[in-house]
Structure formats: C-alpha cells, structure tokens
N, C-alpha and C positions, 0 to 999 in steps of 0.2 A: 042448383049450381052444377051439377057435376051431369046432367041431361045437357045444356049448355055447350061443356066441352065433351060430349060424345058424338053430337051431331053431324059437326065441323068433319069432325074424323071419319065418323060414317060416310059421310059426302067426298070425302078423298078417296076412301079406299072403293066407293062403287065408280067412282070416275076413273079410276085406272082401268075395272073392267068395262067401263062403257067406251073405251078405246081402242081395248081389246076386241071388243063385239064387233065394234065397228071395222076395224080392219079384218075381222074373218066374214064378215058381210062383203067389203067389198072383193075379196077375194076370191067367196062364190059367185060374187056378182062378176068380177072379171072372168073365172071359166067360163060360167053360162055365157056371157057375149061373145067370147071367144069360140065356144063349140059352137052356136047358135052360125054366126058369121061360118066357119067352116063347112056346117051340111048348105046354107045358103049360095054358097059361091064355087060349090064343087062342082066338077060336072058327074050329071048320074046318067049314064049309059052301058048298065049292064048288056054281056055278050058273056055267050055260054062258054065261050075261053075265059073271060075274069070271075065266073061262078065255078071254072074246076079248082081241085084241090090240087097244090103243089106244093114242093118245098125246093128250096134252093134254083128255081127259076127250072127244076126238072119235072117234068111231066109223070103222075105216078104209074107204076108198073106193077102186077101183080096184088098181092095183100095189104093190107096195112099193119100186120103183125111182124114186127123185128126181133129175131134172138137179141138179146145183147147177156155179157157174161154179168154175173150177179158180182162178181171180186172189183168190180167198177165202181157200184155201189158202196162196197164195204169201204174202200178205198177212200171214197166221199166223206162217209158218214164217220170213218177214224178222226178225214183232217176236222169234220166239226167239230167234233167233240173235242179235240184238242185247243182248236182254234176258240171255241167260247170258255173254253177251262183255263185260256190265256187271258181273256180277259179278265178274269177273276182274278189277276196277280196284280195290276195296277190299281184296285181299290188298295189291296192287300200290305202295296207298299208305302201308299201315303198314310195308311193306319202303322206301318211299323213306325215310322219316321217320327208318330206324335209321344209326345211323354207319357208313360207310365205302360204303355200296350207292348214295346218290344217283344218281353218272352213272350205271353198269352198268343200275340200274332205268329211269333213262329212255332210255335206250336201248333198251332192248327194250319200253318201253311202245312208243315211237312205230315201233318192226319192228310191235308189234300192231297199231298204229291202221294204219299202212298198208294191211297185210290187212286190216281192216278199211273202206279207204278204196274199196281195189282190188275186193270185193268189191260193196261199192255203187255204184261204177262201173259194175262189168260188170252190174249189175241196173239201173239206169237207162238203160245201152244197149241191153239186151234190151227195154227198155218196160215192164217187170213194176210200176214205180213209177206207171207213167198210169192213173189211175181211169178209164177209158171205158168 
C-alpha cells in the first residue's frame, strides 16, 4: 500500500524537473541557432585596419602600459565592501522583524557595524579616505 502512494508522487515531483530540463534545453538550443545564424549571415572580410588594436575609435600610440593612481582602486574596493556589507542589512531586518530574534539580531548587527566601524577607522588612519 504505501509503494502505491509513493509513486504517484515520485512522478510529480520528476515531472516538474523534466520541464525544467526541458526549457534549459531549449534555451541552449535557442543560443546555439542564434550564434550559429549570426557567424552564418555576417560578412567576414577582414582588412589589416579591422585586425589593429584600438580603443575608443583612437588609433593606438606608443606603449600599452598606463600609469593610473592606485587611490582609484582603493576608492573602488572601500565602495565594495560597503556596498555587499549593505546588503547584509536586509536579511538582517526581516529576521528582526520575526518573533523571538529581536535582541539576538541586534546584537550581532551592532558586533557587524563595529567591524564595520573599526574598519573605517583603520582606513581613515592610513589616509586612504584624503582625496589629494
């Protein structure tokens, strides 16, 4: 009896993947027709002007090696960090919001904003925050 009603169910729940399969089959099968038609219907007429290297439609000059200043970087890599350390506040809130977690959640938010704090500390002491 109880093989019976497992079956049924086995068969539902592989049929939802096999709908699943099925539309990332056709999906790969849509890029391939898609690239396939695109090299078929391009024109290919390379010329030693469409084989140079360029950027911005300018013809290149000199090296390929550019200074640029490293504080560019850091600049970058602060708003990351902040920017994914944001996102970690909206888990954060819908877990305050449920019953019994209140304190526990803020508690360890504010363990995160410390690191958080402590982190911008030690980058404002380094100087990495001076525009100069």
């Amino acid at each position: 009896m109880p093989e019976t009603s497992v079956v049924p169910l086995a068969a539902e729940y592989f049929r939802g993947y096999t709908v699943v399969g099925l539309l990332a089959a056709a999906g790969v099968l849509f890029v391939a027709v898609a690239f396939t038609a695109g090299r078929l219907l391009r024109p290919a007429v390379p010329t030693p002007e469409k084989l140079l290297t360029y950027e911005c439609g300018v013809d290149p000059v000199g090296e390929g090696w550019a200074h640029t200043q490293v504080r560019y970087y850091v600049y970058a890599f602060l708003y990351v960090i902040f920017a994914v350390d944001s996102i970690f506040l909206f888990p954060w809130a819908t877990v305050f919001a449920a019953d019994g977690y209140g304190a526990t959640t803020l508690v360890e938010m504010f363990v995160f904003l410390g690191f958080l704090a402590v982190g911008l500390l030690y980058a404002y002491k380094k100087g990495v925050l001076t525009w100069a």
